[in-house]
C-alpha positions as CSV (number, residue, x, y, z in Angstrom):
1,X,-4.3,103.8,180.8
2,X,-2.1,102.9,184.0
3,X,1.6,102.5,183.3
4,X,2.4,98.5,184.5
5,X,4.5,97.6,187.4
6,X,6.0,94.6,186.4
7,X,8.1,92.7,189.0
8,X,11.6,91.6,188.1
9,X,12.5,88.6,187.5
10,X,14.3,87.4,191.3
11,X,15.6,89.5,193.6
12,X,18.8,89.6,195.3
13,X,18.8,87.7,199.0
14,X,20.3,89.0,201.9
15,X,20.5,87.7,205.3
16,X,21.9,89.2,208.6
17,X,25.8,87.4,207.8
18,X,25.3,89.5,204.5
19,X,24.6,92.6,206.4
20,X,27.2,92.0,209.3
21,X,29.9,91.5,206.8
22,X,29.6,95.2,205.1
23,X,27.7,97.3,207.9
24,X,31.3,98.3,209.1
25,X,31.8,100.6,205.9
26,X,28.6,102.1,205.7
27,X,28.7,105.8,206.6
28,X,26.1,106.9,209.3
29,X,23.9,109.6,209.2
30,X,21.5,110.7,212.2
31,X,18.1,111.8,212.2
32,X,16.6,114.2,214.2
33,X,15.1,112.4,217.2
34,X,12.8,115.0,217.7
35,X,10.8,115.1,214.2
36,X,8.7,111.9,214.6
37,X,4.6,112.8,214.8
38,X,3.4,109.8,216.4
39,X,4.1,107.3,219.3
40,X,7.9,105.7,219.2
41,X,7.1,102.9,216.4
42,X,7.0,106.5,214.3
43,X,10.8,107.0,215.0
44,X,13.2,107.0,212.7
45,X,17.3,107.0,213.9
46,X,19.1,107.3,211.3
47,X,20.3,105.5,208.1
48,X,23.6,104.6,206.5
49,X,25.0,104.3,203.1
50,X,27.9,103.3,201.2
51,X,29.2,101.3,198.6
52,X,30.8,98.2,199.2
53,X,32.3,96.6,195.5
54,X,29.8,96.8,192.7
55,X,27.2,97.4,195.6
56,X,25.5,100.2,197.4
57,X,23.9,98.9,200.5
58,X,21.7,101.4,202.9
59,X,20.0,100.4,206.1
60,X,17.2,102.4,207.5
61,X,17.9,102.4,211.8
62,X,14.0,102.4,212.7
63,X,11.2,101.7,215.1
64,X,8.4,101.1,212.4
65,X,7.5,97.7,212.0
66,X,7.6,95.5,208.5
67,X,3.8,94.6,209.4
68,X,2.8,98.5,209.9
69,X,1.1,100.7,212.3
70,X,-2.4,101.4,212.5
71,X,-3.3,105.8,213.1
72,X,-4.7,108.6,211.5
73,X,-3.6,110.9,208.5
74,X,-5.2,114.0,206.7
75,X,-7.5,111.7,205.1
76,X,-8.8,109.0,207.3
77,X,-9.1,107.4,210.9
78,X,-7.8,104.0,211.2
79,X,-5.3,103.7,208.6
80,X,-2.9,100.6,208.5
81,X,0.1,102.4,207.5
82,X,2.8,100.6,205.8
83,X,7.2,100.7,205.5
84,X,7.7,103.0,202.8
85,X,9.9,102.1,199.9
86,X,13.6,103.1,199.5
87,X,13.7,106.2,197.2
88,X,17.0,106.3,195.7
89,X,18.1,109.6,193.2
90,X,21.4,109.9,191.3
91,X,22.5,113.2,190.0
92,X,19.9,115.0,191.9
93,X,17.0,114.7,194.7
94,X,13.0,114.8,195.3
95,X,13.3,118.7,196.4
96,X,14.5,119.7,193.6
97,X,12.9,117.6,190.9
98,X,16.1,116.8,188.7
99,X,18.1,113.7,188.7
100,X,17.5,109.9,188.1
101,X,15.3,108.6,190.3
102,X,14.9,104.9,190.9
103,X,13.0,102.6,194.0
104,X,13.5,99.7,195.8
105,X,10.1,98.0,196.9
106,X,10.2,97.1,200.8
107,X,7.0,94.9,200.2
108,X,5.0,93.5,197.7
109,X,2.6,95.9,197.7
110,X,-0.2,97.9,195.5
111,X,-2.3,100.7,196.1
112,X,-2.4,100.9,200.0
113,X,-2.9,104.1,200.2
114,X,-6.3,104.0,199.2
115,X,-7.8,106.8,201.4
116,X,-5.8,109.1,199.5
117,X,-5.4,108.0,195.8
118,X,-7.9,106.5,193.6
119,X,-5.5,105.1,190.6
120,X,-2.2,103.6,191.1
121,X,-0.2,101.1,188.9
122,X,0.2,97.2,189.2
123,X,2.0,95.9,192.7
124,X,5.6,96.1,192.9
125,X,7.6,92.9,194.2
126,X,9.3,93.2,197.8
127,X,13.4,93.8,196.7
128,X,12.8,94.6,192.9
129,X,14.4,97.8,191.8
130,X,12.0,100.1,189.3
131,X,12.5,103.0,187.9
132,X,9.6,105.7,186.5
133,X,7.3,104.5,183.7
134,X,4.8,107.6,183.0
135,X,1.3,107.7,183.5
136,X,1.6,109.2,186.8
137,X,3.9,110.4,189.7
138,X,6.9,107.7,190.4
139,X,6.1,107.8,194.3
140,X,3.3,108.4,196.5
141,X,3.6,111.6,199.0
142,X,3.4,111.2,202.3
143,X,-0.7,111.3,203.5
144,X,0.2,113.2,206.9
145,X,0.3,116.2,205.4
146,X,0.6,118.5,207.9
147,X,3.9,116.7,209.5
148,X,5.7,120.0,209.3
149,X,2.8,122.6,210.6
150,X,2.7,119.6,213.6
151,X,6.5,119.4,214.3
152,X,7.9,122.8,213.3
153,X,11.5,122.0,212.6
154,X,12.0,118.9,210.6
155,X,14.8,117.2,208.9
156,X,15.0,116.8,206.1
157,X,12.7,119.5,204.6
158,X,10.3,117.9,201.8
159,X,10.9,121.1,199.7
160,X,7.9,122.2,199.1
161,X,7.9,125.4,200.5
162,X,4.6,124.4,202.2
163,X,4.3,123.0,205.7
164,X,0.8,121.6,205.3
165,X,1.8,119.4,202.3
166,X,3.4,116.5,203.0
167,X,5.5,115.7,199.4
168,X,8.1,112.7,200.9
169,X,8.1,109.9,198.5
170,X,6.7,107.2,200.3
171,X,6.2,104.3,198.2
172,X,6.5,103.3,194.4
173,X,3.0,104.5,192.8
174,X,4.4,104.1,188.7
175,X,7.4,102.8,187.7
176,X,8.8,100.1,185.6
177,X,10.9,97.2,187.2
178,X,14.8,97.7,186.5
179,X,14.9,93.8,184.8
180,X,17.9,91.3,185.8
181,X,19.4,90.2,189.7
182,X,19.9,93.8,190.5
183,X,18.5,94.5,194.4
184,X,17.0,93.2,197.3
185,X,16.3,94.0,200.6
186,X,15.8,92.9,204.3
187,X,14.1,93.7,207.3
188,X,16.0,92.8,210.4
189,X,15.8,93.4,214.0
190,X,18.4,94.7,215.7
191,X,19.8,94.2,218.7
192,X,22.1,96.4,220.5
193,X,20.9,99.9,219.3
194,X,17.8,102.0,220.4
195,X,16.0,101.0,217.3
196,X,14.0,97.8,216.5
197,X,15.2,97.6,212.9
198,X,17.8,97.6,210.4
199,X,15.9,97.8,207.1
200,X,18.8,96.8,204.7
201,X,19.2,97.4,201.0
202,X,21.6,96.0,198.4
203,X,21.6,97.7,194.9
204,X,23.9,97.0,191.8
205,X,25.5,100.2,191.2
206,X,25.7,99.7,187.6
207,X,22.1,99.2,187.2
208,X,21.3,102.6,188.3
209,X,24.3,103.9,186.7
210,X,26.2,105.3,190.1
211,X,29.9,105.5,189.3
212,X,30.8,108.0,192.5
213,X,31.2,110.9,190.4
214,X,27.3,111.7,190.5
215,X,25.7,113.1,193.2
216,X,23.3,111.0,195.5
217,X,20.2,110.7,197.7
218,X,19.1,108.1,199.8
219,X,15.6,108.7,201.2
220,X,12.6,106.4,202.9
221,X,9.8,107.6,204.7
222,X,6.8,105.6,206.3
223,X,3.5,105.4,204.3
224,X,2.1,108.7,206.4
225,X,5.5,110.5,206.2
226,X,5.2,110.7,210.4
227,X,8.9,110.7,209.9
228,X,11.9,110.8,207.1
229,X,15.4,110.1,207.2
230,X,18.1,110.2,204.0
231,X,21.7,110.4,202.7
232,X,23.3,112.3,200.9
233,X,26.7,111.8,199.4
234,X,28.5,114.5,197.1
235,X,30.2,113.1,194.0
236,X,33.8,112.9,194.0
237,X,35.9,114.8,192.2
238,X,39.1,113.6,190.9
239,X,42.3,115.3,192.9
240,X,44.4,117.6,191.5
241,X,47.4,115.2,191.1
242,X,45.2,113.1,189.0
243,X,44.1,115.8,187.2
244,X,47.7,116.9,186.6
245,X,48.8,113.1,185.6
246,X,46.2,113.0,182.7
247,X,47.1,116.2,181.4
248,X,50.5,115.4,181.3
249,X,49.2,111.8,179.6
250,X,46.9,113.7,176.8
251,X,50.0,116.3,176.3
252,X,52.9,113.6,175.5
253,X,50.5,111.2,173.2
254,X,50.3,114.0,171.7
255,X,53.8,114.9,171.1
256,X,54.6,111.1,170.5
257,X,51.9,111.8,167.6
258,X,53.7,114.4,166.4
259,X,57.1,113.0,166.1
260,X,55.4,110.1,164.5
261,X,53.3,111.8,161.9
């Protein structure tokens, strides 16, 4: 029986104002210029991250297209690959398996990876967050599987330990959507910056439970996985200071308790 990909409800909007107004507090992280298999619409810049009020907001700096590219994987000629969704992990990341892992849909989309899987779960609604149902793997791996054989040094490493395996999450295959006004996403062009695209994300932090103090990866790949880009931010630990000022809190309640009992 396949696990149901129910859409949420509505999805948060965002427009290029949106995006202008919060872009200045997102921290950047480059990509390796070098790691794309492909011609240039393969290339992938960089992304940034950062949380902005009860927000975290990422945009993927990219060549690829909303509308896709048409080329070859491990499976087929004459593929119409598509974006890839945003893979988002708290506590954790893809390499190593542990964590929470949630999505954010970049299309509305179903199975379109048909030359390499036979099953797959209802379509997912462009902007919805989801989060893994059963029934099968969350995301779908990237079909060029021998990006890393091809390229050599690539960044980041999909953690397999195997460079003719492609295993970058690539777009929601089972999950459950995340229910309530709790994401959405954009696809703008850019102007100004070697890339054609700013593909923007906005995600409630407290509906995939991100307080800061967890670890977390940000990660989005193309359809093929020609090319992968993510961030990742350490959770913060509280200073010693802090630290110090709650002891010293816990210590006279309870002397206050004390002298009262």
């Amino acid at each position: 029986v396949l696990a149901l990909l129910t859409g949420p409800g509505h999805a948060l909007s965002i427009n290029q104002a949106d995006y202008d107004a919060v872009k200045g507090s997102l921290t950047y992280t480059a990509d390796l210029l070098t790691d794309h298999s492909g011609g240039s619409g393969y290339s992938v810049y960089g992304i940034s991250c950062g949380v902005v009020g009860d927000y975290l907001w990422v945009s993927v700096h990219t060549n690829f297209p909303k509308s896709g590219l048409t080329g070859s994987d491990s499976y087929a000629s004459g593929n119409l690959f598509n974006p890839g969704d945003l893979y988002i992990n708290v506590g954790g990341t893809f390499q190593s398996a542990n964590g929470s892992a949630y999505g954010v849909a970049t299309t509305s989309h179903g199975n379109n990876v048909t030359q390499a899987y036979n099953t797959w779960g209802n379509p997912v609604v462009e902007g919805g967050l989801y989060s893994p149902a059963g029934g099968g793997p969350f995301f779908a791996d990237g079909t060029y599987e021998v990006y890393e054989a091809t390229l050599g040094v690539v960044s980041p490493s999909d953690g397999d330990g195997s460079i003719v395996k492609n295993s970058y999450p690539t777009m929601i295959r089972y999950g459950q959507a995340v229910v309530g006004d709790n994401s959405g996403t954009a696809y703008l062009a850019n102007v100004g910056n070697p890339w054609n695209y700013d593909i923007v994300y906005k995600v409630s932090t407290a509906a995939i439970g991100y307080t800061g103090a967890q670890d977390l990866q940000l990660f989005w790949a193309m359809e093929c996985g020609n090319d992968g880009v993510e961030c990742v931010k350490t959770g913060e630990v509280p200073e010693p200071a802090t630290m110090a000022l709650v002891a010293a809190g816990v210590t006279a309640m309870a002397v206050r308790r004390k002298s009262i009992v």
